[in-house]
OpenMM code with the backbone's topology and positions (N, CA, C; nanometers):
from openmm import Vec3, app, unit

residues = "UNK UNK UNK UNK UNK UNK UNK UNK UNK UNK UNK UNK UNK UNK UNK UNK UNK UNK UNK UNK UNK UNK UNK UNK UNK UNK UNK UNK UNK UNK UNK UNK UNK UNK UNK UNK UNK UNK UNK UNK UNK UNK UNK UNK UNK UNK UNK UNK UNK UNK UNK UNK UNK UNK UNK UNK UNK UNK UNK UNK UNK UNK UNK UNK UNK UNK UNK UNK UNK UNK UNK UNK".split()
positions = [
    Vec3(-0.6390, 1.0206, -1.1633),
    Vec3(-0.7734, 0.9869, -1.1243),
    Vec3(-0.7833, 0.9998, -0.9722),
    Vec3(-0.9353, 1.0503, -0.9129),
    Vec3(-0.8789, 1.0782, -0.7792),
    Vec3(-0.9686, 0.9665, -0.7425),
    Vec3(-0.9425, 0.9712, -0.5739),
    Vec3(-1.0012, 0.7981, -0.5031),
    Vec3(-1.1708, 0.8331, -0.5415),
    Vec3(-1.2577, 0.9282, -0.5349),
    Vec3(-1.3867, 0.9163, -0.5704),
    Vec3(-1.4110, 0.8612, -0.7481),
    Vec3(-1.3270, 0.9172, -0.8174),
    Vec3(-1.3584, 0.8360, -0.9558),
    Vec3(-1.3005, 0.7630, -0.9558),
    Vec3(-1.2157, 0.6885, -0.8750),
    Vec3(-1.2091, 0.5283, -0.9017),
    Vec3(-1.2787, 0.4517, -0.8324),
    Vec3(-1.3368, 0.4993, -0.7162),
    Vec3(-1.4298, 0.4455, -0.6706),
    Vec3(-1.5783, 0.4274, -0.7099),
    Vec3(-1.5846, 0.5328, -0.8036),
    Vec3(-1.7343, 0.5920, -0.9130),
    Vec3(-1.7320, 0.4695, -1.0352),
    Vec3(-1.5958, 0.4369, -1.0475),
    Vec3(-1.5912, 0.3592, -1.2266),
    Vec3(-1.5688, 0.2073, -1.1114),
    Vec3(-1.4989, 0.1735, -1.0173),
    Vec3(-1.5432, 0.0443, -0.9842),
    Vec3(-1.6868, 0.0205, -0.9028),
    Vec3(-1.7167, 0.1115, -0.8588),
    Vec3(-1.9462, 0.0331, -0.8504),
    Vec3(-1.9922, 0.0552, -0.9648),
    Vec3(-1.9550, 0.1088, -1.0780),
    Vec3(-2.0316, 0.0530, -1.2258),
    Vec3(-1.9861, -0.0495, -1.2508),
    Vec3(-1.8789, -0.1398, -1.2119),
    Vec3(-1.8483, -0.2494, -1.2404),
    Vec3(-1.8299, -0.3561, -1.1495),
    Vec3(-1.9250, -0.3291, -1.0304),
    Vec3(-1.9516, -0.4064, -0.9305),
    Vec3(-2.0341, -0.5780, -0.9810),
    Vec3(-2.0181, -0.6885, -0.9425),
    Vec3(-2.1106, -0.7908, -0.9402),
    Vec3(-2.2225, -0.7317, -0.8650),
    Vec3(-2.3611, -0.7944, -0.9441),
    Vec3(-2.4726, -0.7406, -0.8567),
    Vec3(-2.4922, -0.7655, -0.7051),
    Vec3(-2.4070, -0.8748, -0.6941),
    Vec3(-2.4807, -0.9341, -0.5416),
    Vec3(-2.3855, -0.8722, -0.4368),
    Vec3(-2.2612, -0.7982, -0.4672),
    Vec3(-2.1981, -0.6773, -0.3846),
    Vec3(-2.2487, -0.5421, -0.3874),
    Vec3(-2.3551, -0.5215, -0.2554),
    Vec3(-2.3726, -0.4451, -0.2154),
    Vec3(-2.3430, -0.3334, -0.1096),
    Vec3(-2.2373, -0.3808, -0.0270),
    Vec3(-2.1979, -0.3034, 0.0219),
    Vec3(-2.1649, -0.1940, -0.0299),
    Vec3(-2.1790, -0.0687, 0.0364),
    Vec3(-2.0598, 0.0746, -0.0045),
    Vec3(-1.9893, 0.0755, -0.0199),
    Vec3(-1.8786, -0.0262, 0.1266),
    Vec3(-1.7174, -0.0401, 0.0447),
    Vec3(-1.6853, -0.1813, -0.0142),
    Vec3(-1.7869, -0.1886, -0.0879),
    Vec3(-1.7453, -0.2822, -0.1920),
    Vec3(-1.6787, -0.2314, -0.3119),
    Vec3(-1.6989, -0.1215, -0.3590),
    Vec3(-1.6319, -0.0471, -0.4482),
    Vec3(-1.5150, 0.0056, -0.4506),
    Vec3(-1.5165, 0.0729, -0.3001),
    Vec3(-1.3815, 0.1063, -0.2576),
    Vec3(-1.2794, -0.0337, -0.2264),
    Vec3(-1.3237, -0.1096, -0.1850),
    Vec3(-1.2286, -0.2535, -0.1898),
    Vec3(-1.1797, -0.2881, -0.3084),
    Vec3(-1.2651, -0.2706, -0.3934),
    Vec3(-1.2331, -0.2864, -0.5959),
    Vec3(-1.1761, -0.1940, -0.6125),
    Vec3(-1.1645, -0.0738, -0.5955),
    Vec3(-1.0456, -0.0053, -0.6127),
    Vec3(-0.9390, -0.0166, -0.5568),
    Vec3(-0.9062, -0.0684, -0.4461),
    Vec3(-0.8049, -0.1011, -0.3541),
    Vec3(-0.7176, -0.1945, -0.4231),
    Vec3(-0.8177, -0.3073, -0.4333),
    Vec3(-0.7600, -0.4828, -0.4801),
    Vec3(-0.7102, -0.4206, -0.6324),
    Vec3(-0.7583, -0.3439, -0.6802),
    Vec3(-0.6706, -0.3257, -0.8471),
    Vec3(-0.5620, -0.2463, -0.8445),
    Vec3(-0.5746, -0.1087, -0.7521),
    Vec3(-0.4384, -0.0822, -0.7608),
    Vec3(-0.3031, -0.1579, -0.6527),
    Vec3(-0.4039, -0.2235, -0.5817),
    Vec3(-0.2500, -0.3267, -0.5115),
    Vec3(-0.2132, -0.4788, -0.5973),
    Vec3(-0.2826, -0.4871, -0.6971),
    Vec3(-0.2690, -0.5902, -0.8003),
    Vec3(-0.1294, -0.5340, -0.8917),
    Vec3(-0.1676, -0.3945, -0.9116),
    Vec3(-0.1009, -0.2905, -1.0461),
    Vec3(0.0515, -0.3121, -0.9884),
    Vec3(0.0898, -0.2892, -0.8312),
    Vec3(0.1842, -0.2238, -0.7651),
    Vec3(0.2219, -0.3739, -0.7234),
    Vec3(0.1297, -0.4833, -0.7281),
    Vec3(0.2579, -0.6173, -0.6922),
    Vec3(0.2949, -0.6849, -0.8005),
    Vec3(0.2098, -0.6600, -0.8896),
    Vec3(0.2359, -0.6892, -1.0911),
    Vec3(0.3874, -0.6715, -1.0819),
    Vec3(0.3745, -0.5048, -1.0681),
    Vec3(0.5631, -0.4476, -1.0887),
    Vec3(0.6726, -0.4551, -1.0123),
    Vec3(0.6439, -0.5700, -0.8902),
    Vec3(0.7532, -0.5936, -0.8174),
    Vec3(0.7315, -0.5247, -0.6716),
    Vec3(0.6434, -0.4416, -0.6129),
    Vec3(0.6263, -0.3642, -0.5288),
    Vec3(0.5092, -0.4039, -0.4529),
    Vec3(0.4465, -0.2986, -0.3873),
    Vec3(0.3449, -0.3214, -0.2586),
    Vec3(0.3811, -0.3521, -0.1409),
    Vec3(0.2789, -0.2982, -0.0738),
    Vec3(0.2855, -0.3299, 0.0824),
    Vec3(0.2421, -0.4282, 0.0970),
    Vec3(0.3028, -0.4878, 0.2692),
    Vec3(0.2671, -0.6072, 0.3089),
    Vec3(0.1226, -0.6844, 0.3076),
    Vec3(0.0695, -0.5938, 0.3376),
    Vec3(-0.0910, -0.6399, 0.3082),
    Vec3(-0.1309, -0.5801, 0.1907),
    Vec3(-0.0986, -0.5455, 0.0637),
    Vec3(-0.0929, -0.5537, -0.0429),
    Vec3(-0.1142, -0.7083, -0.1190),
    Vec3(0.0369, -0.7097, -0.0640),
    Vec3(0.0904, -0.8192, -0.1089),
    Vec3(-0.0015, -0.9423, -0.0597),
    Vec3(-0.0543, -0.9737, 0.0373),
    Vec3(-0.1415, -1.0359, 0.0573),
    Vec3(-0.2535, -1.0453, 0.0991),
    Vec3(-0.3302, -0.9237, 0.0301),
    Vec3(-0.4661, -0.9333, -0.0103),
    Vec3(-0.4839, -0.9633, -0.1732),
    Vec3(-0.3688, -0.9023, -0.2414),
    Vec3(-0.3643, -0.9734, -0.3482),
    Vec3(-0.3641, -1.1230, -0.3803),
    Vec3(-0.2970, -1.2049, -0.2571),
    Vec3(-0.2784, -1.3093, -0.2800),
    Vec3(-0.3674, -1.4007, -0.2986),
    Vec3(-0.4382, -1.3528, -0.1350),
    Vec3(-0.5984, -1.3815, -0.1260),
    Vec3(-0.6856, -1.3893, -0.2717),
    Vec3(-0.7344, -1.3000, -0.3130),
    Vec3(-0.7814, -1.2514, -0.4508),
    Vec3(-0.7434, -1.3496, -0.5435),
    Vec3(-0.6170, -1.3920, -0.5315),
    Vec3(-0.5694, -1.4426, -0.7168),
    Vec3(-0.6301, -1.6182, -0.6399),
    Vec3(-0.6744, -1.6485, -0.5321),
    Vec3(-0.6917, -1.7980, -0.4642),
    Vec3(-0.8523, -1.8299, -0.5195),
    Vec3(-0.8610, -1.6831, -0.5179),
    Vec3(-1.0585, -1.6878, -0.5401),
    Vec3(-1.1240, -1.6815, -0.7198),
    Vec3(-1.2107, -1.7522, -0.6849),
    Vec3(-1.3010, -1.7828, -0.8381),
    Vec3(-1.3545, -1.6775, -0.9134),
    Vec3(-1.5000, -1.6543, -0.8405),
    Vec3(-1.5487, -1.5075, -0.8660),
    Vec3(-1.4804, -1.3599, -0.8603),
    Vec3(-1.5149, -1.2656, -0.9426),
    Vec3(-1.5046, -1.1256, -0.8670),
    Vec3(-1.5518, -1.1017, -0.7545),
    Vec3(-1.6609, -1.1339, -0.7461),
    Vec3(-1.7344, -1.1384, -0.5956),
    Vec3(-1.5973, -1.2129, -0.4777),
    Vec3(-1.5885, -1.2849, -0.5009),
    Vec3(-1.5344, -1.3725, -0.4085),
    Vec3(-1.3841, -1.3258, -0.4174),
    Vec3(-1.3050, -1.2345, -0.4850),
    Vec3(-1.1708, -1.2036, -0.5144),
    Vec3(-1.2100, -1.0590, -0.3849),
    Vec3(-1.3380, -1.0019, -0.4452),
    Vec3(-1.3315, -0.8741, -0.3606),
    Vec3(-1.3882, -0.8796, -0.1971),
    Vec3(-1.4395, -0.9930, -0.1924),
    Vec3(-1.4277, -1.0413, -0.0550),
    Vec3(-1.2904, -1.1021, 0.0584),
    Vec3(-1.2470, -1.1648, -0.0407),
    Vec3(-1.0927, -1.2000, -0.0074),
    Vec3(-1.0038, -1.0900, 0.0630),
    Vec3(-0.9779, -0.9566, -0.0741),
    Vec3(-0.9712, -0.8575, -0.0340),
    Vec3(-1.0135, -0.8109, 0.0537),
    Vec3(-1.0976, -0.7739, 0.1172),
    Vec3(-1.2287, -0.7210, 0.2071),
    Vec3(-1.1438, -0.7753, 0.3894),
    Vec3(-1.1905, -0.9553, 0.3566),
    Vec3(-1.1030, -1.0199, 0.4714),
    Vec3(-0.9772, -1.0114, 0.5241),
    Vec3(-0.8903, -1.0355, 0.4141),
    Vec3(-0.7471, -1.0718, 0.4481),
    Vec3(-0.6964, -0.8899, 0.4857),
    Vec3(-0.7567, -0.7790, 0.4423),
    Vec3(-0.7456, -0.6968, 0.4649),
    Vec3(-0.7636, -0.5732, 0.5751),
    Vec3(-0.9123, -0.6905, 0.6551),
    Vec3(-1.0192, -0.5997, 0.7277),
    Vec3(-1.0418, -0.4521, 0.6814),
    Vec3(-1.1093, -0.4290, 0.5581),
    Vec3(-1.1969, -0.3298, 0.5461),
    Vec3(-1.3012, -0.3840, 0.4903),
] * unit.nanometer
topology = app.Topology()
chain = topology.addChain("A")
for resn in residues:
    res = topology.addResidue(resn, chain)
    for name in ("N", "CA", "C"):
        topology.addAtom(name, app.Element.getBySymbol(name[0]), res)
């Protein structure tokens, strides 16, 4: 899958009230650095933007986490 269709299939599955542009691209980010610290791996800020994420309630608020702890 290339970064535009994963970025295409996560804003169809955006929360409505994330509007940003790279809100999608952050949802693609936060899932495949979820996939890659699942299996023991990831980078440092992987590793903790994921962390961020798993602290938060909402999707909204997981992909903001992401967003922060990450700066994008």
């Amino acid at each position: 899958m290339t970064d535009s269709e994963s970025e295409r299939m996560a804003r169809q599955d955006l929360p409505p009230d994330l509007t940003d542009p790279g809100d999608a691209a952050a949802a693609a980010e936060l899932a495949e650095a979820e996939r890659q610290v699942s299996q023991g791996g990831g980078t440092p800020e992987q590793v903790a933007g994921a962390a961020a994420a798993r602290r938060a309630r909402t999707e909204s608020d997981r992909i903001q986490a992401w967003r922060r702890t990450t700066g994008r």
